[in-house]
FIZA-617596 format. One record per residue (C-alpha): x, y, z; residue in three letters. Coordinates in steps of 0.001 Angstrom, whole numbers, plus 524288, in hexadecimal, padded with zeros to 5 digits. Layout:
<nodes>
XYZALA
...
</nodes>
This chain:
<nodes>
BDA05DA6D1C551EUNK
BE33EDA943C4873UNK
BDDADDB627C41A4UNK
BE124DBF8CC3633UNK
BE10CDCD0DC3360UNK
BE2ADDD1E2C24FDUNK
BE3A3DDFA6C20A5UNK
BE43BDE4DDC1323UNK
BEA89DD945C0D32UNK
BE619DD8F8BFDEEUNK
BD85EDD87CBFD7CUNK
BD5AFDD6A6C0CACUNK
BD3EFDE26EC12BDUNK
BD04DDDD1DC1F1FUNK
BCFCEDCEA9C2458UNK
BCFA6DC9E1C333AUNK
BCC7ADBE39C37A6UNK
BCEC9DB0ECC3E64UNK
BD55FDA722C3724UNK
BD2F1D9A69C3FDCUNK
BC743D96DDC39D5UNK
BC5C5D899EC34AFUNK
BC207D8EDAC283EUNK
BC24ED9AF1C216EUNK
BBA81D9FF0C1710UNK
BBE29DAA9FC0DF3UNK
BB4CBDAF22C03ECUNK
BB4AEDBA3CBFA81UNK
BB60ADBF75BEDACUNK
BC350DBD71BE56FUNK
BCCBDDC888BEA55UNK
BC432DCA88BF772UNK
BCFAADC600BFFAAUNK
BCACFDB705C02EDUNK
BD9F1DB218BFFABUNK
BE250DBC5AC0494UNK
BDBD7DB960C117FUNK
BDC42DAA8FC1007UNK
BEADCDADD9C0CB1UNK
BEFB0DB5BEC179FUNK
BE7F9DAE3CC1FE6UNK
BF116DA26EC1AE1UNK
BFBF6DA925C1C4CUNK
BFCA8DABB4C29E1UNK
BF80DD9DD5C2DFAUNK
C0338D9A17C250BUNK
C0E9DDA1C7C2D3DUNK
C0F50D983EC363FUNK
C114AD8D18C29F4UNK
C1BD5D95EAC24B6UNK
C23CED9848C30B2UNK
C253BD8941C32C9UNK
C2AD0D8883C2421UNK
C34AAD95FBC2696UNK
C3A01D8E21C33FAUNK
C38DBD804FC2B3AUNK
C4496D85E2C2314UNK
C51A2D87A6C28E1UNK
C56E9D924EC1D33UNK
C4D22D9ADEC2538UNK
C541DD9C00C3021UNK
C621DD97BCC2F75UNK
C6B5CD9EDCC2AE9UNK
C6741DAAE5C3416UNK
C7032DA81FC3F63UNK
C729EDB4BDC421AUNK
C6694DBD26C3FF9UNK
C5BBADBE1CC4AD2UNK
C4FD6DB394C4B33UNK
C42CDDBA4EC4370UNK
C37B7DB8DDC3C7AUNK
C3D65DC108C320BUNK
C404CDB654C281AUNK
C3226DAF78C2BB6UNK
C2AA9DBC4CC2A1FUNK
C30D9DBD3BC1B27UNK
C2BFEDAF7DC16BEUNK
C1F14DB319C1B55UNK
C1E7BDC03FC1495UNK
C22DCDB891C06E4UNK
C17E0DB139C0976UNK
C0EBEDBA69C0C44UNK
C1208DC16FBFECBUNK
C1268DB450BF9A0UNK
C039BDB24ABFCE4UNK
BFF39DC295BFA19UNK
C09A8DC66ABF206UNK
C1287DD12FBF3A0UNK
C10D0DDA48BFC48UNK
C1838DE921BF6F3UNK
C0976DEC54BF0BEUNK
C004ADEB58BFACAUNK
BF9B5DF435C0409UNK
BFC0EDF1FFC1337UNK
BF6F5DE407C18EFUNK
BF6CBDDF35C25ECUNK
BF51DDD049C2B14UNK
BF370DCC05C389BUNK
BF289DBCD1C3A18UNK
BEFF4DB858C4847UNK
BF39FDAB44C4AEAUNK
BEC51DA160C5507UNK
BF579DA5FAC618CUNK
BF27FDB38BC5F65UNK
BFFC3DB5E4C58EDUNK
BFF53DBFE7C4BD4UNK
C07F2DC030C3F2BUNK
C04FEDCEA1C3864UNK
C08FCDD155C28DEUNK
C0982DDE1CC24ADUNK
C0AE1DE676C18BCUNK
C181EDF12EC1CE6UNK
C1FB0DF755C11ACUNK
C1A29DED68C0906UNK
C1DF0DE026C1041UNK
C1596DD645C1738UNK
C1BBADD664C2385UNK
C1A60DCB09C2EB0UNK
C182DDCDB3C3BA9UNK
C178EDC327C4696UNK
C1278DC5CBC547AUNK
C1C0ADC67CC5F0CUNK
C1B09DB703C636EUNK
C1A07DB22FC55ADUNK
C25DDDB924C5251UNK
C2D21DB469C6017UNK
C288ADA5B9C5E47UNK
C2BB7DA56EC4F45UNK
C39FFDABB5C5067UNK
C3AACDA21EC5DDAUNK
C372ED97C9C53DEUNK
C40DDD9ACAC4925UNK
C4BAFD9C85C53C8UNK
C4921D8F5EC5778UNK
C49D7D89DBC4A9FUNK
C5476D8F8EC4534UNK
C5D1BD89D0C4FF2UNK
C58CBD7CEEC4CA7UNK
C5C97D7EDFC3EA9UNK
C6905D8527C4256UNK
C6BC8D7995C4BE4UNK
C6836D70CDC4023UNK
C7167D76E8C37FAUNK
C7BD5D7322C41B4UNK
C798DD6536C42E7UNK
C78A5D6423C3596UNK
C8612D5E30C333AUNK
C82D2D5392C3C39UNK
C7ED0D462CC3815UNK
C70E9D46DFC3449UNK
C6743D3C8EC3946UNK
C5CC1D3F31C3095UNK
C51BDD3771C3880UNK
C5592D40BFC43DCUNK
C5597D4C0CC3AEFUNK
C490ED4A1EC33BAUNK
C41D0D4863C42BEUNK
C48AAD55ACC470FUNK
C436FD5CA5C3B8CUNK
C3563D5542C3CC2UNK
C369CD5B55C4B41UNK
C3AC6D67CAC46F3UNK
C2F5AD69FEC3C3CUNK
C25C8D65CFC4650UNK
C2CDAD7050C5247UNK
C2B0FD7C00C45EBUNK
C1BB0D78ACC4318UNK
C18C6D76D1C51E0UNK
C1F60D82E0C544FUNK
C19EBD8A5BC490FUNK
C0BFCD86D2C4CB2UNK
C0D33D8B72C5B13UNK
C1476D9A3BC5640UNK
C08DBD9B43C4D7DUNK
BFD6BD9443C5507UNK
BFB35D8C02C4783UNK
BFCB9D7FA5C42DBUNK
BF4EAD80B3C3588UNK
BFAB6D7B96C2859UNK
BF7EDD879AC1F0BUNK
BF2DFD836DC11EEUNK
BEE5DD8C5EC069DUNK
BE7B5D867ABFB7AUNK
BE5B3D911DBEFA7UNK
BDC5FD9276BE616UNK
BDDFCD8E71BD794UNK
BE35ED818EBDBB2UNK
BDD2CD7A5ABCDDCUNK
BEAFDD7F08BC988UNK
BF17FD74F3BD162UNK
BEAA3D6A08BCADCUNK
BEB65D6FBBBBD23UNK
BF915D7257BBE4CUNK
BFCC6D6827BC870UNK
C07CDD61C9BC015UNK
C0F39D7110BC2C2UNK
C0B7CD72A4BCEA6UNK
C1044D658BBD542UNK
C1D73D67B5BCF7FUNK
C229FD7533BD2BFUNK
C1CC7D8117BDA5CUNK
C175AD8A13BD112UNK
C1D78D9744BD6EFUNK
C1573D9F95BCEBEUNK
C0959D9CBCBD84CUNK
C0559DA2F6BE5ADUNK
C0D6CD9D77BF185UNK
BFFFFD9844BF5DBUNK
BFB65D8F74BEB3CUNK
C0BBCD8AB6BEA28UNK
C0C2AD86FBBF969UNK
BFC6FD7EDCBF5B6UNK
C0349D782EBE95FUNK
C0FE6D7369BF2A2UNK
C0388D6DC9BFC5EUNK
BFEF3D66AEBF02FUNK
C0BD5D6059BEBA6UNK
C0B80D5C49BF918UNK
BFD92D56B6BFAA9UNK
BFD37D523CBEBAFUNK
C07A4D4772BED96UNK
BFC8DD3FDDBF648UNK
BF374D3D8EBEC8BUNK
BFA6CD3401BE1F9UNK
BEDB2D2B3DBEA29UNK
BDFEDD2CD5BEE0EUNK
BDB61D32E8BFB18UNK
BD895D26D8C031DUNK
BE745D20C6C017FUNK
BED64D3043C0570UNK
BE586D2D3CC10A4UNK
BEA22D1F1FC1216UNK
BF7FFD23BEC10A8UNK
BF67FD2E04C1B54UNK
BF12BD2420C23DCUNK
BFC74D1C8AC211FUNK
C08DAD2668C22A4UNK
C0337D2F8CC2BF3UNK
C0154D2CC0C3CF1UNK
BF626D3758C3C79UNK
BE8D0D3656C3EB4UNK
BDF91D3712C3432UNK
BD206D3C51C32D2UNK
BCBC6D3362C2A1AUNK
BBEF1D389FC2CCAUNK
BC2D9D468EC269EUNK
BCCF5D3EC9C1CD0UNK
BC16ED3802C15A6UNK
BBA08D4275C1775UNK
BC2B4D4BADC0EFAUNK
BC41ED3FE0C0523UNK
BB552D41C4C03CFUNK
BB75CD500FC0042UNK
BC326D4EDFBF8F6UNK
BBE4BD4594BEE7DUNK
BB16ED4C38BEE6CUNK
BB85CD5AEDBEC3FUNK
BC167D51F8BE26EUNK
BB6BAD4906BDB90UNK
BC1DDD3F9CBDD1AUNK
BCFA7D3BB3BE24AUNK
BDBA7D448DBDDBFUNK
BE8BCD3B6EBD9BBUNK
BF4EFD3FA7BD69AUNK
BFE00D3623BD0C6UNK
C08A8D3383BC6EFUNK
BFD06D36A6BBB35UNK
BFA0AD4451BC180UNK
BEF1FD4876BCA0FUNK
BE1E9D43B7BC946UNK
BD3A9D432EBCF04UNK
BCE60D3574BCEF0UNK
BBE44D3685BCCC1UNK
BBDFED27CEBCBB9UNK
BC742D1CC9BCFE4UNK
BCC47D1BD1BC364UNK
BC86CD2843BBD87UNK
BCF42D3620BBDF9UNK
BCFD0D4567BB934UNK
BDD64D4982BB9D6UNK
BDEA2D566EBC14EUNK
BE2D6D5F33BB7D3UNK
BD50CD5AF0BB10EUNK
BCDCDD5AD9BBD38UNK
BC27ED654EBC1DDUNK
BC5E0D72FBBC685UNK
BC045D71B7BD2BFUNK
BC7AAD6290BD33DUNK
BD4BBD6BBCBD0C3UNK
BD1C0D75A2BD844UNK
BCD49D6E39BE656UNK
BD729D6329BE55CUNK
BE3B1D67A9BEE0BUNK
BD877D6EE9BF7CDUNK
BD190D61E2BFB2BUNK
BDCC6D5896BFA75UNK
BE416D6304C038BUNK
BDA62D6270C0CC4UNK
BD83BD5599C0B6BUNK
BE71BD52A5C0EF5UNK
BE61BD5C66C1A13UNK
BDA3AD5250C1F84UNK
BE1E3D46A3C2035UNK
BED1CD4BFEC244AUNK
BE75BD551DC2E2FUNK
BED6AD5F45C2CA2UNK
BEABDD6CE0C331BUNK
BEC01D780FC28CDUNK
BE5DFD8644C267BUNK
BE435D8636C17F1UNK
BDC12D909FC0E63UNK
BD61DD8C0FC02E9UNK
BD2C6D9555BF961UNK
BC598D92ADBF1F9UNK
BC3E8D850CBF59DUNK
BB863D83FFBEC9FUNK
BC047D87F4BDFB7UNK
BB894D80AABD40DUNK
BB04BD78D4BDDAAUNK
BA24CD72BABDB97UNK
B9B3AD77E4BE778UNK
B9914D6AD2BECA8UNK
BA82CD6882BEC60UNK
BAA1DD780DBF466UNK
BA31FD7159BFE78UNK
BAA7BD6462BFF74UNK
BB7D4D6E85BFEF2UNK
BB2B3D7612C0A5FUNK
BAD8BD67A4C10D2UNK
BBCDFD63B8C0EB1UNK
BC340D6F50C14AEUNK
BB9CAD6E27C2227UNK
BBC85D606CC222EUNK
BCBA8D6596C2328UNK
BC874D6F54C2C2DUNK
BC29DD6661C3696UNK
BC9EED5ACAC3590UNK
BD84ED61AEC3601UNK
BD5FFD6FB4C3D7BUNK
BD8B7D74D0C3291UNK
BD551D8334C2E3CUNK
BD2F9D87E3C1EA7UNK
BD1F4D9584C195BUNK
BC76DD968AC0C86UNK
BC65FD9EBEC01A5UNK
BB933D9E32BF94DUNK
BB1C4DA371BF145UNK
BA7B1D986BBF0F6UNK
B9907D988FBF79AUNK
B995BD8999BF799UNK
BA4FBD8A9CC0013UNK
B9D51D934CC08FEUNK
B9194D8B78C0854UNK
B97E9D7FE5C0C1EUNK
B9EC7D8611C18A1UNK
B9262D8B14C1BCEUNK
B8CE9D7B97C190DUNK
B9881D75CFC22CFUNK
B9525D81B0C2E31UNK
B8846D7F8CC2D12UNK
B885FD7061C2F9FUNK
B93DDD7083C3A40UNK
B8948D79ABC413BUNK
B7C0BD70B5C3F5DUNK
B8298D6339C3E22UNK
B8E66D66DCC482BUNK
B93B3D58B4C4C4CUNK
B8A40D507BC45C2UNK
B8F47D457AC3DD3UNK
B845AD4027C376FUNK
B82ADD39E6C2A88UNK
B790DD422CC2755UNK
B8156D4F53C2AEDUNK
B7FAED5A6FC20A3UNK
B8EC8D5B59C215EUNK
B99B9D5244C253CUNK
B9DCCD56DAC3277UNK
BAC90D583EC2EA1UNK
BA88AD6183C2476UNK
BA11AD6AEFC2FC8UNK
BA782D7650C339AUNK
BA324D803BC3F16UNK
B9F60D8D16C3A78UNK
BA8CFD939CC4366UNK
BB401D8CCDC3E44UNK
BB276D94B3C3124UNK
BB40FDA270C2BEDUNK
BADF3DA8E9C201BUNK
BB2BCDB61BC1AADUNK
BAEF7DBDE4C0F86UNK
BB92CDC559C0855UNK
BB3E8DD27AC053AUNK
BB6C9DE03DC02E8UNK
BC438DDE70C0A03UNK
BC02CDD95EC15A3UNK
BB9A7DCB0BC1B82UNK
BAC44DC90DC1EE4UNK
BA825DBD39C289BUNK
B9E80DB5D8C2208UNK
B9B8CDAB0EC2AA1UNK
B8D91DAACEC3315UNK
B9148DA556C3E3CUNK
B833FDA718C428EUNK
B7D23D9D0EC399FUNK
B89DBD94D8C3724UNK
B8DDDD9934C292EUNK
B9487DA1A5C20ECUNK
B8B6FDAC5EC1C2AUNK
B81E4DA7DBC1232UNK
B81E4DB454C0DA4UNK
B8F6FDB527C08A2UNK
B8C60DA945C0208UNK
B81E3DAB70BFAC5UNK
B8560DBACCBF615UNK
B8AE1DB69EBE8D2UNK
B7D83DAFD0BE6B5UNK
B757FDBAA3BEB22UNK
B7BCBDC41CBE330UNK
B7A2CDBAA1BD794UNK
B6AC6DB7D5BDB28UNK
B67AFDC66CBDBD5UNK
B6DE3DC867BCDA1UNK
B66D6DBD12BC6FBUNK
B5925DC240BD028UNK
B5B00DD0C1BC82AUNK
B5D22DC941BBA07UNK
B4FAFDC02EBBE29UNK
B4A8CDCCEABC143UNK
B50A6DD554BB4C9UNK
B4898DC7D4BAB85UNK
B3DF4DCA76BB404UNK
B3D53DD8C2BAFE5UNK
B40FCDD644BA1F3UNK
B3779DCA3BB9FBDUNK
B435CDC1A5B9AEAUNK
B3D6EDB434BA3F6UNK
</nodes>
């Protein structure tokens, strides 16, 4: 069981809990804490991602022939990262993380004389510098056969082989084998700006929203077609399996999240609401801008089956109701067709509603796959498989019932109460004052 333990980091005063849920959800006022958690969280299932890049380049660990085998250089990229994701680090008071990791093994950061420092346990530390021993002899030995005639067939198959040794590797060190994927808030930005941000990085943002915009280059240069011939096309280039069950399934979703097909080709980027008929992105809805790179994300993670631990930060960001449900529907449908595990941040009821909806049925209509099912049984998920914390006054509160299968009503409904008791005293203040 992977676990964290936060202490005095920003607004979190105190956080610790399991992390192995299938989903996660953070709720809270602005400033209560809900993305420093989702954050750090990230971080440490993304130590694992970033060790297989700092092996992946050679300039890492060449060139130091003659100095012992550590961590050292590793533990510095992940402190620039950490400050990278919470800023620097000279101005605050003392933090302490503890991340435990599936086998039981720990990474610690903590605030001393005003740096993060890293600290591995004693077998992560042994296997990693075993690891990066390895390695740099087989870039050393590279180096020496470079001279030789290349056979670049035999070359490319070595360094397919190679790749393949570091991720295997990687995974079994860290007991993980999770893609990590963070998808920010404000993305409407992206589409109202896309013509910048498909060209160059724009350094100016967080190191969080530039790694999502590279993920988008990447995923954007799919959709110069509709949905169906992506699929068509992965059926044709790709020897994998496909789940065409959960495929056309997220189709469904996507087009209903959507109200039509996203295209991006030589005329720019475009939602089609007819076969012939289209709103241009940059003219499209908010809630069109702002859900477009979350659903087509997710729905590329579907056919592709991939296995990832992402966070999505306020998945229901200028969403009809109707359309935070068919979000939430989408993200399950990920989560039990891949293994996948996701990390939210909300401030939305409907989003809590709706888990509460998808618990609630997995419970009463279990296996059933009837026509007449209240939900679609790939949308069901077991209330055991989810987490629900409040943010509040520095600390987390579990709000789930696992008694009657739901997260708290109460917690729900608070903001409504509050608002019901207000507009009870002003029935009662016309009452009083004869104004009805």
């Amino acid at each position: 069981m992977s676990l964290i333990r936060i202490s005095n980091l920003g607004p979190v005063k105190k956080y610790s809990e399991k992390t192995d849920d299938k989903l996660l959800i953070l709720i809270g006022e602005q400033t209560s804490g809900k993305s420093t958690v989702a954050k750090m969280i990230f971080f440490c299932k993304s130590i694992s991602d970033e060790f297989k890049k700092f092996l992946m380049e050679p300039n890492n660990l060449v060139g130091r022939r003659n100095q012992g085998i550590s961590l050292t250089g590793f533990y510095k990229v992940l402190r620039t990262k950490f400050m990278e994701y919470f800023g620097t680090t000279k101005h605050m008071d003392f933090f302490k993380i503890e991340y435990t990791f599936d086998n039981n093994e720990t990474v610690k950061i903590i605030l001393e004389e005003s740096y993060a420092n890293i600290y591995f346990s004693k077998y992560l530390k042994e296997k990693c510098n075993e690891l990066i021993f390895t390695i740099k002899e087989y870039y050393q030995n590279q180096e020496k056969n470079f001279s030789k005639k290349l056979d670049l067939k035999l070359w490319t198959s070595q360094q397919e082989k190679f790749e393949n040794m570091v991720d295997t590797e990687v995974n079994r060190i860290f007991a993980q084998e999770y893609t990590p994927i963070f998808i920010p808030a404000g993305r409407s930005m992206l589409s109202t700006n896309s013509e910048f941000f498909y060209t160059r990085t724009p350094n100016k943002y967080d190191v969080l929203m530039n790694e999502f915009i590279e993920r988008i280059r990447i995923l954007q240069k799919q959709y110069f077609q509709k949905i169906e011939d992506i699929v068509e096309d992965r059926k044709k280039l790709s020897s994998e399996e496909i789940d065409f069950k959960s495929v056309n399934k997220a189709i469904g979703l996507v087009r209903k999240i959507l109200k039509g097909d996203y295209i991006n080709d030589k005329s720019g980027e475009k939602i089609y609401y007819e076969k012939e008929k289209f709103v241009k992105l940059i003219q499209a809805s908010s809630g069109q801008q702002e859900s477009l790179w979350i659903v087509l994300m997710l729905f590329s993670i579907i056919l592709n089956n991939q296995k990832v631990y992402m966070v999505i930060e306020e998945p229901e960001a200028h969403l009809f109701p109707t359309a935070q449900k068919e979000i939430l529907e989408l993200i399950i449908l990920m989560i039990n067709s891949t293994g996948s595990r996701v990390i939210l941040t909300t401030h939305s009821p409907y989003i809590l509603t709706s888990a509460n909806l998808l618990m609630y049925s997995s419970y009463v209509e279990k296996d059933s796959k009837s026509a007449q099912d209240i939900v679609t049984d790939e949308f069901r998920i077991a209330n055991e498989d989810i987490s629900a914390y409040l943010l509040k006054d520095f600390s987390e509160i579990n709000i789930m019932d696992r008694e009657n299968k739901m997260i708290d009503a109460s917690t729900i409904d608070t903001i409504s109460e509050e608002l019901n008791i207000a507009i009870d005293k002003l029935l009662e203040m016309e009452m009083e004052h004869g104004l009805y």
